[in-house]
Structure formats: structure tokens, C-alpha cells
N, CA, C and O of each residue as an XYZ file, in Angstrom:
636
protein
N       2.130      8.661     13.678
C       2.640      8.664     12.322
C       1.580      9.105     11.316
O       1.956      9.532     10.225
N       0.140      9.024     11.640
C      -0.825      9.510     10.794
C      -0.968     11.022     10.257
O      -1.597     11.563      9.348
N      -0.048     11.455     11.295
C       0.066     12.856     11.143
C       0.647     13.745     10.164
O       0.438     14.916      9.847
N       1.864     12.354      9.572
C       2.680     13.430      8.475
C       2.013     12.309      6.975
O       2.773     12.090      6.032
N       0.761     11.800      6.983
C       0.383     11.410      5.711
C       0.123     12.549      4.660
O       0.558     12.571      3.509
N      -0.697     13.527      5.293
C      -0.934     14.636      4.057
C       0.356     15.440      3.650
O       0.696     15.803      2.524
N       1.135     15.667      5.146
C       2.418     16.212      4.397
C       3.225     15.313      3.482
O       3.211     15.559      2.276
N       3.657     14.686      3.769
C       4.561     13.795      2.789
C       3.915     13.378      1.421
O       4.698     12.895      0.603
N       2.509     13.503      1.031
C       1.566     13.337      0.053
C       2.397     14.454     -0.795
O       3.134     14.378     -1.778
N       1.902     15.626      0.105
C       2.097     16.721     -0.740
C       3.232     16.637     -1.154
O       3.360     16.780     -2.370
N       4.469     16.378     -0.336
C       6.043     16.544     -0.364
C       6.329     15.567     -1.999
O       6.764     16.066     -3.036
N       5.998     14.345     -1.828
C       6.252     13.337     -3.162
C       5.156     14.414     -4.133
O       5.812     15.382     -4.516
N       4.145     14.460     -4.462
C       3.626     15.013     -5.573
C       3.864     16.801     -5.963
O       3.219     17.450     -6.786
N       4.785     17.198     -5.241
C       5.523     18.118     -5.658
C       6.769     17.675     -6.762
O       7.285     18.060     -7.811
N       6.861     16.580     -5.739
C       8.686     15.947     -6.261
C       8.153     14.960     -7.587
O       8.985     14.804     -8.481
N       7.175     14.472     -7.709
C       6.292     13.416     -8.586
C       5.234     14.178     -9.457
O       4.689     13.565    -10.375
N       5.028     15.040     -9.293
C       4.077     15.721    -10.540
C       2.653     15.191    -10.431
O       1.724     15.726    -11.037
N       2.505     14.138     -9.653
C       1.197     13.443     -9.963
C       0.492     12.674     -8.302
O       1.080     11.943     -7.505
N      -0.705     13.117     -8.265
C      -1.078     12.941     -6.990
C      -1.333     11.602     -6.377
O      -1.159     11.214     -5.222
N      -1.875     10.881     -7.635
C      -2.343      9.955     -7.656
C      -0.749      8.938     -6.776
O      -0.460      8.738     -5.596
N      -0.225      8.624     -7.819
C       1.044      8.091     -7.551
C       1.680      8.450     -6.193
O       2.067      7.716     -5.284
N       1.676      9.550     -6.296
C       2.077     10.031     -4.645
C       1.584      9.455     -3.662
O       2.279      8.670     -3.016
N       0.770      9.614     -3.449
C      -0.693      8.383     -2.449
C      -0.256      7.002     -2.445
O       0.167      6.360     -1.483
N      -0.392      6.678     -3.479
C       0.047      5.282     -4.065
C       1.608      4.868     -2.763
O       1.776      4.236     -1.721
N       2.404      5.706     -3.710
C       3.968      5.572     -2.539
C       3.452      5.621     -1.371
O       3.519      4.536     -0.794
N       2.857      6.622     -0.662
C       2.650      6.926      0.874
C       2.203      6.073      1.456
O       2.543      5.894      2.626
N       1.158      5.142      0.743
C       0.264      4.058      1.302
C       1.421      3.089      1.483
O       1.338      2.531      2.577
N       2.418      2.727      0.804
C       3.062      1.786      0.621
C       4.068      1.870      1.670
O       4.469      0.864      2.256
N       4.556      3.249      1.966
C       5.451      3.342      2.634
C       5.150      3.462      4.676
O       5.804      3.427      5.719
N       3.460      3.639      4.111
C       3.280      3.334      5.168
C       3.210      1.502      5.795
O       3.562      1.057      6.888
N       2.686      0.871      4.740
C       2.539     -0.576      5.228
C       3.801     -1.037      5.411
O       4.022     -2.008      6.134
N       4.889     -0.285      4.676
C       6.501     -1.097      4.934
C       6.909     -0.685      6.493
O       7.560     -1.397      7.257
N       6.517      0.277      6.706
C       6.785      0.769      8.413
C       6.064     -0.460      9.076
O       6.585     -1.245      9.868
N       4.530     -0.492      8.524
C       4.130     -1.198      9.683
C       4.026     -2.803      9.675
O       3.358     -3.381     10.532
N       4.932     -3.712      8.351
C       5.074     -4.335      8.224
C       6.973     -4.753      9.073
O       7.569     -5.829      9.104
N       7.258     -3.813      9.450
C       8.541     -4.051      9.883
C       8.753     -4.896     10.944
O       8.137     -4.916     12.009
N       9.932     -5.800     10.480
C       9.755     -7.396     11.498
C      10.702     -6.796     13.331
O      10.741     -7.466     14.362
N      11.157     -5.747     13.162
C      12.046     -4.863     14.455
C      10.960     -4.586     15.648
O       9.967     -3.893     15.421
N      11.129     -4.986     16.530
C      10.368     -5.155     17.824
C      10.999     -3.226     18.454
O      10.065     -2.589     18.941
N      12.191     -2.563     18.432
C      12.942     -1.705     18.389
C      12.029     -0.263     17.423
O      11.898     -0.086     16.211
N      11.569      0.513     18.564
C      10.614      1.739     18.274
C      11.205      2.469     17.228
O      12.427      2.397     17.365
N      10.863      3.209     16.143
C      11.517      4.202     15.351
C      11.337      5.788     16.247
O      10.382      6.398     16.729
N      12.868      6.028     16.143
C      13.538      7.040     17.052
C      12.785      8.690     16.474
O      12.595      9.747     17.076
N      12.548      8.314     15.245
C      12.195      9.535     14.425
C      11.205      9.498     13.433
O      11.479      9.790     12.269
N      10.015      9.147     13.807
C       9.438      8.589     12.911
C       9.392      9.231     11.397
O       9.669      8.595     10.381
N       8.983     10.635     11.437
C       8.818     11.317     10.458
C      10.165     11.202      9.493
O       9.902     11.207      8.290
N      11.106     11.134      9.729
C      12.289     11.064      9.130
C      12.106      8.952      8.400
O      12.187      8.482      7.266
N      11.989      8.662      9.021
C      12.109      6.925      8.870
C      11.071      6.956      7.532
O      11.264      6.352      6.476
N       9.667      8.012      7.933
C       8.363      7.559      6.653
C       8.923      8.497      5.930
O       8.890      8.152      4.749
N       9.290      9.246      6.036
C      10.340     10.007      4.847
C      11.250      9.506      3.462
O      11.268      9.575      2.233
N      12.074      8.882      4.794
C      13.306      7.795      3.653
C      12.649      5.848      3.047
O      13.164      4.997      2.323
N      11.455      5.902      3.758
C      11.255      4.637      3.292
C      10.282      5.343      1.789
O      10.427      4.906      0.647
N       9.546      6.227      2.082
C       8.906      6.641      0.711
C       9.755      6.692     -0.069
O       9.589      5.976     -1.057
N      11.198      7.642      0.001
C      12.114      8.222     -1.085
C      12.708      6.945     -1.654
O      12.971      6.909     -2.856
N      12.929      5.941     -0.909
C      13.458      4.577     -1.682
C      12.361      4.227     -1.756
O      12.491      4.208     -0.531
N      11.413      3.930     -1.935
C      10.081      3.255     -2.538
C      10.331      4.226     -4.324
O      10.512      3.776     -5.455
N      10.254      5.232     -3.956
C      10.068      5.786     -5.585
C      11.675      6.045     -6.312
O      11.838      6.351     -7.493
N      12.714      5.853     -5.363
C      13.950      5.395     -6.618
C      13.669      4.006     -6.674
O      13.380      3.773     -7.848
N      13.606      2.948     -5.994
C      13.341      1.906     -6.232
C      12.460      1.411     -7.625
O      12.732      0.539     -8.450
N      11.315      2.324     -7.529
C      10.748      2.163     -8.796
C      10.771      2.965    -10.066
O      10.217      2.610    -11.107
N      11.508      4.161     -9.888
C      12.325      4.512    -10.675
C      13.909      3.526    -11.630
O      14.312      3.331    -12.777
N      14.313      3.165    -10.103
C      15.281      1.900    -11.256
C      15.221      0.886    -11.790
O      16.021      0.217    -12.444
N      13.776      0.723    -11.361
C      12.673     -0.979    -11.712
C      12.357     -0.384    -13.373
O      12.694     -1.009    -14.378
N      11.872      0.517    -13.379
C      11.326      1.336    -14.928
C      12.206      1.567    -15.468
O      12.103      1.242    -16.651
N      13.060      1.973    -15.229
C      14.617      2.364    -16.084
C      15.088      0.897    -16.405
O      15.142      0.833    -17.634
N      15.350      0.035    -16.013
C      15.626     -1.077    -15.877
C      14.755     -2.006    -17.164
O      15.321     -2.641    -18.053
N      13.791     -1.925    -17.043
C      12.631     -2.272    -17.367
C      12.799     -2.145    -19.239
O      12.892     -3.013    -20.107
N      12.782     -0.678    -19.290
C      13.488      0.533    -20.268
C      14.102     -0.830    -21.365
O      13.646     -1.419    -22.345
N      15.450     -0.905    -20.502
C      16.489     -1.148    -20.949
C      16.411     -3.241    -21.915
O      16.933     -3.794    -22.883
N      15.444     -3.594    -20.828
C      15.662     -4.536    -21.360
C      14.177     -5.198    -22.838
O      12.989     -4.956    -23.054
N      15.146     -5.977    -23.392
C      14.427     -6.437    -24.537
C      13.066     -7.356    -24.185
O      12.921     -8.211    -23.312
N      11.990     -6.788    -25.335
C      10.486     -7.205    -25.169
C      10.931     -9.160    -25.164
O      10.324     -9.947    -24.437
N      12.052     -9.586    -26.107
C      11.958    -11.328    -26.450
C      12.457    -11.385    -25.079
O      12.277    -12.542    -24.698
N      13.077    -10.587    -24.019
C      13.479    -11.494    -22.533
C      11.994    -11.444    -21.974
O      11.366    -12.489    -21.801
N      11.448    -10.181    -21.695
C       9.913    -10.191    -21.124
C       9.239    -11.373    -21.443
O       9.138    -12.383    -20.746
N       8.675    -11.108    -22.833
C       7.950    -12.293    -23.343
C       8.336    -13.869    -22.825
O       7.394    -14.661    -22.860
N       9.521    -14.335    -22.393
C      10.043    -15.269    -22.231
C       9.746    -15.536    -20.435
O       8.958    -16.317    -19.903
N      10.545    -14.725    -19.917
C      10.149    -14.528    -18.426
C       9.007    -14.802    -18.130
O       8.997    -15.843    -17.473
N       7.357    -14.116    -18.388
C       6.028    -14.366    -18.961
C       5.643    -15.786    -18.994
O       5.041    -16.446    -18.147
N       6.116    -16.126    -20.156
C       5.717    -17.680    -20.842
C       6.369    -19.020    -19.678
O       5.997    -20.193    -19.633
N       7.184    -18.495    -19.030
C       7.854    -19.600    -18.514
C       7.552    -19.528    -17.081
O       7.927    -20.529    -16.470
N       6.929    -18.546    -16.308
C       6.341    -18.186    -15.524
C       4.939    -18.656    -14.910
O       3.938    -18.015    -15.228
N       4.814    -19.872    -13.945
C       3.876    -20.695    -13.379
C       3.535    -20.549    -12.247
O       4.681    -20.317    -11.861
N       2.832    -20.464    -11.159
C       3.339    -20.038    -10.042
C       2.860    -21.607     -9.245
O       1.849    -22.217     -9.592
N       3.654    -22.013     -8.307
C       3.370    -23.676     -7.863
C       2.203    -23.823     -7.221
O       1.868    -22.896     -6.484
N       0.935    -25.502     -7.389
C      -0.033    -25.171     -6.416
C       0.134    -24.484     -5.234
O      -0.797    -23.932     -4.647
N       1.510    -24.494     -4.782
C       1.737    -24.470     -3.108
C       1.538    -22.809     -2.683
O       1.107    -22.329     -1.635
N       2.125    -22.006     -4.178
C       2.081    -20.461     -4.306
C       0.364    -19.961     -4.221
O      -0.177    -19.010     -3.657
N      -0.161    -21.075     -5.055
C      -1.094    -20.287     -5.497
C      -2.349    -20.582     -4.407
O      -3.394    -19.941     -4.514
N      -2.153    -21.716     -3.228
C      -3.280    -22.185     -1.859
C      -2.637    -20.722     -1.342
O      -3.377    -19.743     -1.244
N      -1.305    -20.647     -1.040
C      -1.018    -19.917     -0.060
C      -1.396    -18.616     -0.169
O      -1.565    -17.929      0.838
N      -1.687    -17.816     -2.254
C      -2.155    -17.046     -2.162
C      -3.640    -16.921     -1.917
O      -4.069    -15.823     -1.563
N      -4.405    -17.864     -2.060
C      -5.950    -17.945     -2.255
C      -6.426    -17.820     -0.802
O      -7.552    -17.402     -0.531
N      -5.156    -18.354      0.515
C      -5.359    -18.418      1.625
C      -5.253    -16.891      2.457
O      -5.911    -16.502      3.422
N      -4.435    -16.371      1.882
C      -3.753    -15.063      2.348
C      -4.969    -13.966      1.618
O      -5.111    -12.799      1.983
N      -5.784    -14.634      0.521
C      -6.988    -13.405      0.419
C      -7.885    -13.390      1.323
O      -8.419    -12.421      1.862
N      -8.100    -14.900      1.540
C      -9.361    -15.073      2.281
C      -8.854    -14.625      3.924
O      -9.751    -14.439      4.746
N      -7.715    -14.500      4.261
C      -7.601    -13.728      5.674
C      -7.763    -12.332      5.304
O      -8.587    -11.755      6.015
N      -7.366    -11.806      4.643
C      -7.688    -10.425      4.074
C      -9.236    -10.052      3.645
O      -9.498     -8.885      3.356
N     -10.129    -10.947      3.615
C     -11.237    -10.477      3.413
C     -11.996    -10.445      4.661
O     -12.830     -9.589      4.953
N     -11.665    -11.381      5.328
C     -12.049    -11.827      6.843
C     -11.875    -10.463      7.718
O     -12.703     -9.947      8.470
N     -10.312     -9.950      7.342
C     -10.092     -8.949      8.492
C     -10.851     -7.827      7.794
O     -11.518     -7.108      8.537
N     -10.860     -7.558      6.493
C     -11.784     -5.970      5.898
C     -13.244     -6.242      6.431
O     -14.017     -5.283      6.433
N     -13.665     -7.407      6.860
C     -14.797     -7.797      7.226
C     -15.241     -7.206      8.693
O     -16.318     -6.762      9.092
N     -14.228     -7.348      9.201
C     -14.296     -6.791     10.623
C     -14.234     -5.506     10.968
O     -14.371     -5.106     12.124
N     -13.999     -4.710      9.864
C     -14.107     -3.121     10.127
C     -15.097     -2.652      9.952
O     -15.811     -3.224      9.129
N     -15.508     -1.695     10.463
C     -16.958     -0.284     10.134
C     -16.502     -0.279      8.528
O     -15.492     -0.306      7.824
N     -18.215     -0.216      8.429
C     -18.374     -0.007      7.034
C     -17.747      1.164      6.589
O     -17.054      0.931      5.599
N     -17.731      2.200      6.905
C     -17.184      3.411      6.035
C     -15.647      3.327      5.638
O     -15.287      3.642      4.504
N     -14.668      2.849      6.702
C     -12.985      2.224      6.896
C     -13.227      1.640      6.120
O     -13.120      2.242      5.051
N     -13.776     -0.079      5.977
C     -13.942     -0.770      4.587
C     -13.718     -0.284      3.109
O     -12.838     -0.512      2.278
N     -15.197      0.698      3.114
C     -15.299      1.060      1.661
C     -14.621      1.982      1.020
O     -14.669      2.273     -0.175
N     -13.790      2.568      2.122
C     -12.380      4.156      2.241
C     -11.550      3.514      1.182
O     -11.129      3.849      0.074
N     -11.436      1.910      2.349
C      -9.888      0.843      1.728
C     -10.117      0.597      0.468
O      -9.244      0.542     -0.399
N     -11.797      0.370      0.232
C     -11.328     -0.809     -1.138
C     -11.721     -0.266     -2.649
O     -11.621     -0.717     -3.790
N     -12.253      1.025     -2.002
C     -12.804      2.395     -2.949
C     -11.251      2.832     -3.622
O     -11.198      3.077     -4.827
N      -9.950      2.914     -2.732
C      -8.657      3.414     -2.965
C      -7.997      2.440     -3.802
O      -7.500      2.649     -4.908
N      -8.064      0.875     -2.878
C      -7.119     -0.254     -3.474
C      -7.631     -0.671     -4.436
O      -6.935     -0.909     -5.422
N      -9.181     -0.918     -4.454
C      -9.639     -1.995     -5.887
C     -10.009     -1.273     -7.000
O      -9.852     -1.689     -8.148
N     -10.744      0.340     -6.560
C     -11.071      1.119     -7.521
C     -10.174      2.084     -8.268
O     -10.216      2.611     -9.379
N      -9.651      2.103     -7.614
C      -8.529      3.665     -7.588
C      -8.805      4.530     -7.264
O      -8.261      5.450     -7.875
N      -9.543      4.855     -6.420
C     -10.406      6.500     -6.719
C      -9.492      7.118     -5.710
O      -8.840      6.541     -4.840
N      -9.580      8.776     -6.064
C      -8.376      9.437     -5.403
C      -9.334      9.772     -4.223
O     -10.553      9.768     -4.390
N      -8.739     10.071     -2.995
C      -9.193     10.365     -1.722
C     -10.287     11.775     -1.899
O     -11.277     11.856     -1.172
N     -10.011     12.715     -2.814
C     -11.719     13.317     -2.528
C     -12.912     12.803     -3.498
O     -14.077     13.198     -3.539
N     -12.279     11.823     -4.250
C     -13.593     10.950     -5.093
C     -14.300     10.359     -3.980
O     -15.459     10.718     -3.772
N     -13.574      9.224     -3.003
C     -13.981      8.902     -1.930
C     -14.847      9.485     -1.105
O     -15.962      9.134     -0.719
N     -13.941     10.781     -0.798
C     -14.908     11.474      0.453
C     -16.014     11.975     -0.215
O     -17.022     12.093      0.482
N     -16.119     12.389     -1.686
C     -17.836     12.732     -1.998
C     -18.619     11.731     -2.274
O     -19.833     11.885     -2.137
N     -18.067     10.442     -2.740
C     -18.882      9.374     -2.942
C     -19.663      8.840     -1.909
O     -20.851      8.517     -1.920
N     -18.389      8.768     -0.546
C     -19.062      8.716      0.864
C     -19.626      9.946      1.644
O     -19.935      9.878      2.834
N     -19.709     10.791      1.078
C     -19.904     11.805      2.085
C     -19.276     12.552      3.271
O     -19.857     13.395      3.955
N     -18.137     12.172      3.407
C     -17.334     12.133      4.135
C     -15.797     13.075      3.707
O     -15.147     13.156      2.665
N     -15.602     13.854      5.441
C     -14.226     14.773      4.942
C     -13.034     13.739      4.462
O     -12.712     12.638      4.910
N     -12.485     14.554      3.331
C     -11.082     13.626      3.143
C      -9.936     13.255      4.068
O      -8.990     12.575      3.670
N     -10.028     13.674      5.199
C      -8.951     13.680      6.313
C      -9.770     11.967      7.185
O      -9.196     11.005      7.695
N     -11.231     12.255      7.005
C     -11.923     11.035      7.346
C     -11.432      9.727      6.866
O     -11.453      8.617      7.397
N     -10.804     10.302      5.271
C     -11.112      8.933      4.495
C      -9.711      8.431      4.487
O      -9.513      7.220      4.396
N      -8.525      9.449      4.593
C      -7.261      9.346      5.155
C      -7.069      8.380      6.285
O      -6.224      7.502      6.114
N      -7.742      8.414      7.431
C      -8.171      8.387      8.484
C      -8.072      6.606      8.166
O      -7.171      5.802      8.406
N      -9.147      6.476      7.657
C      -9.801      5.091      7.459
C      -9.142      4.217      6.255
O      -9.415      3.042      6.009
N      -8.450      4.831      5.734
C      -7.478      3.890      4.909
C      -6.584      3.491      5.845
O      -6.553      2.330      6.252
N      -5.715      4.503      6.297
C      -4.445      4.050      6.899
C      -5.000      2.625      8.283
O      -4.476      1.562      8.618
N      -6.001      3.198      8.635
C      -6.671      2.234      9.881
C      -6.955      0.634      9.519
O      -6.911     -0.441     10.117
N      -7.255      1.090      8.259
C      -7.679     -0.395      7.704
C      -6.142     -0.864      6.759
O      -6.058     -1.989      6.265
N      -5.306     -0.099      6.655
C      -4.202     -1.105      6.383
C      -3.742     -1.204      7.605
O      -2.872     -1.794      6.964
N      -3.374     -1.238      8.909
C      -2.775     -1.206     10.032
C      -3.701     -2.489     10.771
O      -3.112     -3.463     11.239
N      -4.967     -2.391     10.809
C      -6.326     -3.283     11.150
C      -5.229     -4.982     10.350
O      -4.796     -5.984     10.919
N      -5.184     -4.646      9.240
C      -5.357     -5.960      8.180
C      -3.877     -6.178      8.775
O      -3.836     -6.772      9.852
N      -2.864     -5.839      8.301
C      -1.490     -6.348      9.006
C      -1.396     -6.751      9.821
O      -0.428     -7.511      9.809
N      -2.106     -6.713     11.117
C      -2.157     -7.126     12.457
C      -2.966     -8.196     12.852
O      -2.707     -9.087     13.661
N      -4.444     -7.920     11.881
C      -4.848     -9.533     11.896
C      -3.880    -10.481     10.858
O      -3.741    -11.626     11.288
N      -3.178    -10.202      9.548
C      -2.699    -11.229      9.051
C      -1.622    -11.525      9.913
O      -1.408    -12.696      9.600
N      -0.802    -11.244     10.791
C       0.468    -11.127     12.016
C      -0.107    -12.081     12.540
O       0.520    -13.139     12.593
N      -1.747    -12.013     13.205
C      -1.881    -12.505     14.440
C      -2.334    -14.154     14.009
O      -2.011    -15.159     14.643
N      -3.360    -14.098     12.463
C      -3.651    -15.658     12.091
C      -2.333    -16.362     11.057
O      -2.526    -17.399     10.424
N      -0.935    -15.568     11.020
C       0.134    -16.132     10.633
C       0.701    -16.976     11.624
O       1.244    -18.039     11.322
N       0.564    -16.388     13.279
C       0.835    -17.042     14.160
C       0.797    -18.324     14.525
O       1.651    -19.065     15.010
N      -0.732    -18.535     14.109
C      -1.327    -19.951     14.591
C      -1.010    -20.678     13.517
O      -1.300    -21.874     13.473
């Protein structure tokens, strides 16, 4: 499946105007593949990372339209009334610290690919000159290290 990341990049930021964002979807649409709870192989893959991108970006197309539509006093309200329970907030503090554990366990260059993309933003040839490294490398090592992290959070969800 690593194979159709640059195509489908290109395919959305033709259709999206903007590269950045494009990436953004692809990454996403890749973790929804590989977050999928179906034990049952995808028959076609390229077609499957296809249509999960294209509903990733109407999806957030009707989230923004949506969004659009409704009044700043509901936001503001939603916001204000909005707590999240101790129980939300161990489980999130718990779910970082497995996530740091597993970025921990990768080669440094995969690491700093991931967190150069997720925490910084930087677009994939900021990356590869910052690291030195071809952009197909840094392609390479993102997708590895979201696939790496899903599988350890899978495996210490278990226990």
C-alpha cells in the first residue's frame, strides 16, 4: 500500500489545490486503513485508500460547511460547557505515554520524519533537507512509524 502514497498525494492536491492538506488526508487515510478492526484482507487496496481519502475530505468538507452554518453563541456555548472527565483525561495522558514509548522504539531518522510532519508541520521536502535525506525516505519513515505506533498501541491495548 506504500506504493500509491505519492500517487494519491498528487491525485487529492490536484483535486485540493494545496499540498500540504493533501498529505494531511493521505496520512489519515492511511491510519484509517490500518486502524481497521476487519481481520478480512482488502481485495483492492488501491481502490479502498482511494475511497477512504475521498470521504475523509467530503467528510471535512461537510464538517466546514456545517461549521459555516452554525451560530458563533452555539460554539461559544458547546466550548464553555465542555469538560472532559478525570477518566477521559488518565486515559488520554495514558494513551500519550504509549505513544511516546512506541516513537521511542524507532530509528532515529523514522522518529524525527514522524514528529518533524505531526508536531511541526513541515512538508516532506522541508524534512528531507533538514534531515538530509530523499523525500521518498521520509515518506518511507512516516508511514512506518504510523503503522510501528498502531500496532504497539493494538498490542499494549491488549493487556
Amino acid at each position: 500500500m506504500e506504493n500509491y502514497y505519492r500517487e494519491l498525494v498528487c491525485f487529492l492536491n490536484a483535486k485540493l489545490g494545496n499540498r500540504q492538506v493533501a498529505e494531511d488526508v493521505v496520512h489519515d487515510a492511511y491510519l484509517r486503513v490500518l486502524e481497521r478492526s476487519s481481520d478480512t484482507p482488502i481485495e483492492q487496496p488501491r481502490a479502498f485508500l482511494y475511497r477512504t481519502a475521498l470521504n475523509l475530505v467530503i467528510d471535512d468538507h461537510r464538517r466546514n460547511a456545517l461549521r459555516q452554518v452554525e451560530s458563533l453563541e452555539v460554539l461559544d456555548n458547546e466550548e464553555r460547557y465542555f469538560t472532559p472527565s478525570p477518566h477521559h483525561c488518565l486515559d488520554h495522558g495514558q494513551r500519550l505515554e504509549m505513544l511516546q514509548r512506541a516513537l521511542a522504539e524507532l530509528p532515529r531518522l523514522c522518529r524525527e520524519s514522524f514528529l518533524l510532519r505531526k508536531i511541526d508541520g513541515l512538508s516532506h521536502p522541508e524534512i528531507a533537507e533538514h534531515l538530509g535525506i530523499s523525500r521518498a525516505l521520509v515518506e518511507k519513515h512516516i508511514v512506518n512509524a504510523m503503522k510501528h505506533c498502531r500496532v504497539r498501541m493494538l498490542q499494549w491495548d491488549a493487556h
